[in-house]
C-alpha positions as CSV (number, residue, x, y, z in Angstrom):
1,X,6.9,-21.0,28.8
2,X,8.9,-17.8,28.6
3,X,12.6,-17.0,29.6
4,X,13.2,-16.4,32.9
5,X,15.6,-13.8,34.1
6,X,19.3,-14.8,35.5
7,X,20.9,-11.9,38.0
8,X,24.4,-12.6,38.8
9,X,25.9,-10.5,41.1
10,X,29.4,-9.8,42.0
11,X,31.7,-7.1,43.7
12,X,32.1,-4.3,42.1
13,X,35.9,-4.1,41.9
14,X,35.4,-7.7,40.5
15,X,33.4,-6.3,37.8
16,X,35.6,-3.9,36.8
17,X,38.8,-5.8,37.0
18,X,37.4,-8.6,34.8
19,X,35.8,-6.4,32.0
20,X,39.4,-4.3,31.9
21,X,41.1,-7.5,31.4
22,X,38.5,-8.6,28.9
23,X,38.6,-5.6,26.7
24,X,35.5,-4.1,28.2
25,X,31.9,-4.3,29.7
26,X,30.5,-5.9,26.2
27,X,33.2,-8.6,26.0
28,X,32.4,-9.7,30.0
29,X,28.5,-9.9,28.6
30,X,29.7,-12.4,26.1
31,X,32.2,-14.3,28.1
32,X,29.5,-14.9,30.6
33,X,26.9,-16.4,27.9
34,X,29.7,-18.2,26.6
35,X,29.6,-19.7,29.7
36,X,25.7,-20.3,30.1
37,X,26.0,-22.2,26.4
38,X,29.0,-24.4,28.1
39,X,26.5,-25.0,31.1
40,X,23.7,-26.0,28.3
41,X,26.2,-28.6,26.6
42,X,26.6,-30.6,29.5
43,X,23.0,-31.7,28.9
44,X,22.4,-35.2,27.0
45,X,21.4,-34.7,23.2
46,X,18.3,-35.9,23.5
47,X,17.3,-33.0,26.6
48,X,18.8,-30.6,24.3
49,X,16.8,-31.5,21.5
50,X,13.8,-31.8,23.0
51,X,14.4,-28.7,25.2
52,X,14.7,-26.9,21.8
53,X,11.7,-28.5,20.2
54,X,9.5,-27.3,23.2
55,X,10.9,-23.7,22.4
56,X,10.0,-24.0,18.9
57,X,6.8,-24.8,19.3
58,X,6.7,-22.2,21.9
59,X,7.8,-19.4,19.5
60,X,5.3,-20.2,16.8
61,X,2.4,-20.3,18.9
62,X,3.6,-17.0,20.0
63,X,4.0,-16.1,16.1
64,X,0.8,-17.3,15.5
65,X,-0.8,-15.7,18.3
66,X,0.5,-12.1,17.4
67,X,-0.5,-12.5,13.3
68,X,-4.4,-13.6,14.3
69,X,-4.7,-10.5,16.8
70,X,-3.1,-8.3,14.2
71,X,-4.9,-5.5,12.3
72,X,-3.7,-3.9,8.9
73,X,-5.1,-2.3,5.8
74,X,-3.7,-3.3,2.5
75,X,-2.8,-1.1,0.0
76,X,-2.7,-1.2,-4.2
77,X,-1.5,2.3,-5.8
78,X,-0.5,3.1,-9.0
79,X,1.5,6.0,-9.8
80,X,3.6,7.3,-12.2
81,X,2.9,4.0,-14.1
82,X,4.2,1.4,-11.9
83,X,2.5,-0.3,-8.9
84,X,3.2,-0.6,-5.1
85,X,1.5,-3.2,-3.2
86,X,1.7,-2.8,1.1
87,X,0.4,-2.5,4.6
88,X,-0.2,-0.5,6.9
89,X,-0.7,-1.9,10.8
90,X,-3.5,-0.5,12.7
91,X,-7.9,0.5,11.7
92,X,-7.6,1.9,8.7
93,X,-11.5,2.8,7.3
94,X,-12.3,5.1,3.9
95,X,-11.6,8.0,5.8
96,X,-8.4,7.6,7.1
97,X,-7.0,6.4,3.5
98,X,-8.5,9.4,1.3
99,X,-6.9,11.5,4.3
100,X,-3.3,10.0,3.5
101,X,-4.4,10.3,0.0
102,X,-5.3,14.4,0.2
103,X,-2.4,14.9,2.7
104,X,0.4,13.4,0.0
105,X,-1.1,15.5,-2.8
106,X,-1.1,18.9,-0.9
107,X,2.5,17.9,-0.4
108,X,2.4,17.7,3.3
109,X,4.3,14.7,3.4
110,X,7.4,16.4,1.8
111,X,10.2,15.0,0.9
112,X,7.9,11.9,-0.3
113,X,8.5,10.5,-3.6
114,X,6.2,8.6,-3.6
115,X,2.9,7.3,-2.1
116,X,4.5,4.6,-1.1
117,X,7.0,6.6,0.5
118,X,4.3,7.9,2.7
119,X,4.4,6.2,5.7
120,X,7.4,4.5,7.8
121,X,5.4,1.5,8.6
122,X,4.4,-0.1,6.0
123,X,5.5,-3.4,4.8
124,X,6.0,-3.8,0.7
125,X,3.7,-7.0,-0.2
126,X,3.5,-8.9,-3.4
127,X,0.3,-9.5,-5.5
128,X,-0.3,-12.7,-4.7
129,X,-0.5,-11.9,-1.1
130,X,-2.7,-9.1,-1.3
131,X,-5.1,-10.9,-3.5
132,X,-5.1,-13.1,-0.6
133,X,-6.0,-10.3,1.8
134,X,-8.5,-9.2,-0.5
135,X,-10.4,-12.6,-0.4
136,X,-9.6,-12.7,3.8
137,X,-11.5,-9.6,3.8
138,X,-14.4,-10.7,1.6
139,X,-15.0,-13.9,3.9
140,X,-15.3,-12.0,6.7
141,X,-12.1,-11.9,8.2
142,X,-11.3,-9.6,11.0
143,X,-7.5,-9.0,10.6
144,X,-8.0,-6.8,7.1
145,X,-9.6,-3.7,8.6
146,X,-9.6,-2.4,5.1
147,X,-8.9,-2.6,1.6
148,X,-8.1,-0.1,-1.3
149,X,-7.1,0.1,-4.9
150,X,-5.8,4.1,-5.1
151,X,-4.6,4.8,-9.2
152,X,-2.8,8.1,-8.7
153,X,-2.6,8.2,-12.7
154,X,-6.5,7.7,-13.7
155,X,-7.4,9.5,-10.6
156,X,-9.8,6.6,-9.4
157,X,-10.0,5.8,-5.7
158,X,-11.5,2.1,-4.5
159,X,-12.5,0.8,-1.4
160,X,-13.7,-2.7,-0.5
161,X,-16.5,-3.7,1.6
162,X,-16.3,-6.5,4.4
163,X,-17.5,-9.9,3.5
164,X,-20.8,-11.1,4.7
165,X,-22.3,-14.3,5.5
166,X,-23.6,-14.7,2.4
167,X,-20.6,-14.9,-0.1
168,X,-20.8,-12.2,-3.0
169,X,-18.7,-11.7,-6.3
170,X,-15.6,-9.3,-5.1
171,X,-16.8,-7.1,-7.8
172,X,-20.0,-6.1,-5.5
173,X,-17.8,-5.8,-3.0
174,X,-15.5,-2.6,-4.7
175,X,-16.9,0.7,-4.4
176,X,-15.1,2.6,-6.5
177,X,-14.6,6.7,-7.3
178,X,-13.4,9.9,-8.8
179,X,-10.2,10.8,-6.7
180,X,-11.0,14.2,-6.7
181,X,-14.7,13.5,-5.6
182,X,-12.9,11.7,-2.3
183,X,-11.1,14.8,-1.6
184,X,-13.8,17.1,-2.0
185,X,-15.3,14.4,0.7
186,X,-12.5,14.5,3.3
187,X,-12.4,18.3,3.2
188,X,-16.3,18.4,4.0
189,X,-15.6,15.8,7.1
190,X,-12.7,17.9,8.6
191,X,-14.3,21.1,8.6
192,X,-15.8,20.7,12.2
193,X,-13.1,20.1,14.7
194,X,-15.3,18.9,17.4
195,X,-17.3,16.2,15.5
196,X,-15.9,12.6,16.5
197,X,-14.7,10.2,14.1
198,X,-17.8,8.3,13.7
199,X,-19.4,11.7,13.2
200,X,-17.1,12.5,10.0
201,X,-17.0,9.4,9.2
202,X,-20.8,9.9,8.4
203,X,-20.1,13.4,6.5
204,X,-17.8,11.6,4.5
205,X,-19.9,8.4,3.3
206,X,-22.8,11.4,3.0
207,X,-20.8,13.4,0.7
208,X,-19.8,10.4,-1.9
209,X,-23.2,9.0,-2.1
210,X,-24.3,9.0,-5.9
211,X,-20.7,9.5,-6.5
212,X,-19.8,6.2,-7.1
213,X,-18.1,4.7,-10.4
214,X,-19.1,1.9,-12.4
215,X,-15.9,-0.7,-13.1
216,X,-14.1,0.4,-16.3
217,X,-15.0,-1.2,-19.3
218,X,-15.5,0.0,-23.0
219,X,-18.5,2.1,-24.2
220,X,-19.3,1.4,-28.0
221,X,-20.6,4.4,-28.2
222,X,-21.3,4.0,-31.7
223,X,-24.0,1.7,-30.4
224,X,-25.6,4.3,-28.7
225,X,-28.9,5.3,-28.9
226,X,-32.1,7.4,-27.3
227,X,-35.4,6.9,-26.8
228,X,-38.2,8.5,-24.8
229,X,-38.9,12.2,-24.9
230,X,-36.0,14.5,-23.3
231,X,-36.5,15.7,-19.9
232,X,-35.5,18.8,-18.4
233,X,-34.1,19.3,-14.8
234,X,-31.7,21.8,-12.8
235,X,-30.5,23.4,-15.8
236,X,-29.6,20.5,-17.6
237,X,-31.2,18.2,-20.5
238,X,-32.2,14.4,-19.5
239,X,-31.7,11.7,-22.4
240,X,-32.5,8.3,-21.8
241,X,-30.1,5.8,-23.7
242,X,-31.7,3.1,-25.1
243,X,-29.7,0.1,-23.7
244,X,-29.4,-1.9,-27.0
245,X,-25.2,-2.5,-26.6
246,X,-23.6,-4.6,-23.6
247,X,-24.0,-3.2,-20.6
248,X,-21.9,-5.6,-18.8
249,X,-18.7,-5.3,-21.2
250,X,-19.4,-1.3,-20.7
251,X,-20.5,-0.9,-17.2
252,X,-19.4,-4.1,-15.4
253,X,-22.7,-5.3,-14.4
254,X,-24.0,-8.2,-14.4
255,X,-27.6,-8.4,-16.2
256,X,-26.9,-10.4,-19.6
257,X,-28.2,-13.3,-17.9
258,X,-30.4,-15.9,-16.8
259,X,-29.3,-16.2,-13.1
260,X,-31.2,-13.0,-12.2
261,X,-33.8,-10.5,-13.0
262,X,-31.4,-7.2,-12.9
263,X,-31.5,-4.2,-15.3
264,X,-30.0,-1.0,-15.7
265,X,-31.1,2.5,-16.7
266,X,-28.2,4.9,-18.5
267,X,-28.6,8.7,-18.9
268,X,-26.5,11.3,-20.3
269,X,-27.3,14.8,-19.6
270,X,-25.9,18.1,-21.2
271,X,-25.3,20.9,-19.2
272,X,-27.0,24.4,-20.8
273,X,-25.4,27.1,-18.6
274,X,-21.8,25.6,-19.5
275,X,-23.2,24.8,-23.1
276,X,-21.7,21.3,-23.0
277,X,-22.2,17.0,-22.2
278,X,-21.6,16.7,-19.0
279,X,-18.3,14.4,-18.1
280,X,-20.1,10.8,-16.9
281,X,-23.3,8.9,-17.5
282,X,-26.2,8.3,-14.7
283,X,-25.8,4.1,-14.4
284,X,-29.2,3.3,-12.4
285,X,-29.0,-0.6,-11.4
286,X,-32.2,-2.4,-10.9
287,X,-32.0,-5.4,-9.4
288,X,-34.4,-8.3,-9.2
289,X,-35.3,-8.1,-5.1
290,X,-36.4,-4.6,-5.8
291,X,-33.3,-2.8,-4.7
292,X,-31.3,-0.3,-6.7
293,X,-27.7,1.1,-7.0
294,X,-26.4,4.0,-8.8
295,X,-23.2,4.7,-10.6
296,X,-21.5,7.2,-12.6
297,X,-19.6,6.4,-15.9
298,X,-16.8,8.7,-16.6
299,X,-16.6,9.5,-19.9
300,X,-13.2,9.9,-22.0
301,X,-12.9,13.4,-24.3
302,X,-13.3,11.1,-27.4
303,X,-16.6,9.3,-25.7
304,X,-17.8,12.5,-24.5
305,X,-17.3,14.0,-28.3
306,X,-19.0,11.7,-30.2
307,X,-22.1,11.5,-27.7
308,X,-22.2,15.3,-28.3
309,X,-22.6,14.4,-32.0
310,X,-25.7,12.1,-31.5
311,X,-27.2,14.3,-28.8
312,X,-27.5,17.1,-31.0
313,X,-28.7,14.9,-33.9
314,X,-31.6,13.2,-31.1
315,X,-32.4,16.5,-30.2
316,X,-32.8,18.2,-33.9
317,X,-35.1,14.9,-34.7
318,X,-37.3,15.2,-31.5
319,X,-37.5,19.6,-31.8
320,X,-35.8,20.5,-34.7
321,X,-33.3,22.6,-33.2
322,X,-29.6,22.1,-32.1
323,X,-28.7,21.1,-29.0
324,X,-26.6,24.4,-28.5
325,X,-29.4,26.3,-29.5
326,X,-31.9,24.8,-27.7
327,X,-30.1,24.4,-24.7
328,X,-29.7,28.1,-24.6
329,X,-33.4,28.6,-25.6
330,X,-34.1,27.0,-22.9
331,X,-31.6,28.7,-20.7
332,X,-32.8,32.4,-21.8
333,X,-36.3,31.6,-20.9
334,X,-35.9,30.3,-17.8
335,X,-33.7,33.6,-17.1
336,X,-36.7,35.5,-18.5
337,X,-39.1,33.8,-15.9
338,X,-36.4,34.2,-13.2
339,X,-36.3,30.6,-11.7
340,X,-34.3,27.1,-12.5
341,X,-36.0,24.9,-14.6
342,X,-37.3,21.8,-12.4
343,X,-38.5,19.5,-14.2
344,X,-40.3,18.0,-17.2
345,X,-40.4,17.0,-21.0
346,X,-39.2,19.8,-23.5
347,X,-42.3,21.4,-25.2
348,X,-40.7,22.9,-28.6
């Protein structure tokens, strides 16, 4: 049951002469629901608490009502070292977060502080509840129309899949990236103004594909090593990486075990026209139902450094020249033959 209106009318000189004497109109309004609650108190006790049970129980239904019909996305960001946990009422996919995401950093949002400070709707929540979000969403809940982990600071940006039927580890279910790899992604799904949302919603999931990082763990690289013969491609060098370190404690997998017949492939490649390692490793997974997903490992300046070191010394062992000066060898003949190298082992 809902509240049902009361009109009480009166003459208008009545009106006026009683809210003058009162103090004004908003002392009347009082008086007269004053009154109503004297009317309600002539009831027994047990109407009244009954009555008031019934509305109760009538207002949480309501409550409840309104919460299981309600759509939000929830929010982790870190920034300037702290975090801010929220949400944010309404669909919410990929798209529409790296959008907020590009539009704070150009500054459009000015005089925001903060991501946080971004938009007026959202509603500060703590960890606990959005872990519990985050599990709604992985058992298939409807309510969490999406899910994010943005780290301003590292520059990573995370989105969470939708649970299935079939329950997987939330790990499978975070797909995670380089920030400026999501921005280069929203500019390439805005640039057509007539294209619906579904449309550049496409362009967008197009643009990110192969893109994707593997969780952040710790590369030994000390425990690196190659093996095969190096390949060349698109102007850059191939090496496979001999998997002989933890791949799950680098990479986040999960193929150090008997419950499943996954592997993974790693390559590092060097650049020759910019004369360098390039900034992540290829992660191929392999997993035992034949199906394969690939990641990217960022590598840190010291990582990237000493991989340099044993690239060169792989690539003096397997052609007797430095990786420098091979790469540019290479680079100078395929300048000389006027097309991009495409493909192949090096034949020193």
């Amino acid at each position: 049951m809902g509240d049902r209106d009361l009109n009480l009318w009166m003459n208008e000189r009545w009106y006026n002469a009683l809210a003058e004497h009162l103090g004004g109109e908003e002392k009347l309004r009082q008086r007269l629901d004053d009154m109503l609650d004297e009317l309600i108190n002539i009831l027994p006790d047990s109407v009244c608490a009954k009555v008031s049970r019934e509305i109760q129980e009538d207002q949480r239904r309501r409550e409840e009502e309104t919460e299981a019909n309600r759509r939000f996305a929830v929010f982790e960001v870190t920034e300037h070292g702290g975090v801010s946990r929220f949400l944010i009422d309404g669909e919410r996919d990929a798209l529409n977060a790296a959008r907020l995401v590009r539009n704070y950093l150009r500054g459009e949002y000015a005089p925001a502080e903060s991501f946080f400070d971004v938009n007026m709707d959202q509603q500060g929540i703590t960890s606990q509840q959005f872990n519990e979000y985050i599990h709604e969403r992985l058992d298939g809940g409807k309510r969490v129309t999406g899910a994010f982990k943005i780290d301003l600071d590292a520059g990573t940006f995370a989105t969470m899949d939708r649970g299935t039927i079939k329950k997987r580890d939330e790990r499978d279910c975070w797909h995670r990236y380089q920030v400026k790899d999501v921005l280069s992604a929203v500019f390439h799904a805005s640039r057509r103004e007539y294209l619906d949302w579904r449309n550049r919603l496409d362009i967008f999931q197009k643009h990110l594909t192969g893109r994707e990082l593997t969780i952040a763990h710790a590369l030994d690289v000390s425990r690196v090593t190659f093996g095969d013969e190096i390949m060349e491609m698109d102007n850059q060098l191939n090496f496979y990486v001999a998997v002989d370190f933890d791949p799950d404690r680098a990479f986040g997998t999960d193929v150090c075990t008997d419950e499943n017949d996954d592997w993974v492939n790693v390559y590092a490649n060097y650049d020759i026209r910019k004369g360098r390692v390039c900034d992540e490793l290829e992660v191929n997974l392999c997993r035992g139902d034949g199906t394969e997903q690939n990641y990217i490992y960022p590598l840190t300046s010291a990582e990237r450094k000493a991989l340099t070191k044993k690239m060169d010394a792989y690539c003096q062992e397997q052609t007797g020249l430095p990786l420098k000066k091979y790469g540019a060898q290479l680079l100078e003949q395929s300048q000389e033959d006027g097309q991009t190298m495409s493909g192949g082992p090096m034949m020193q």
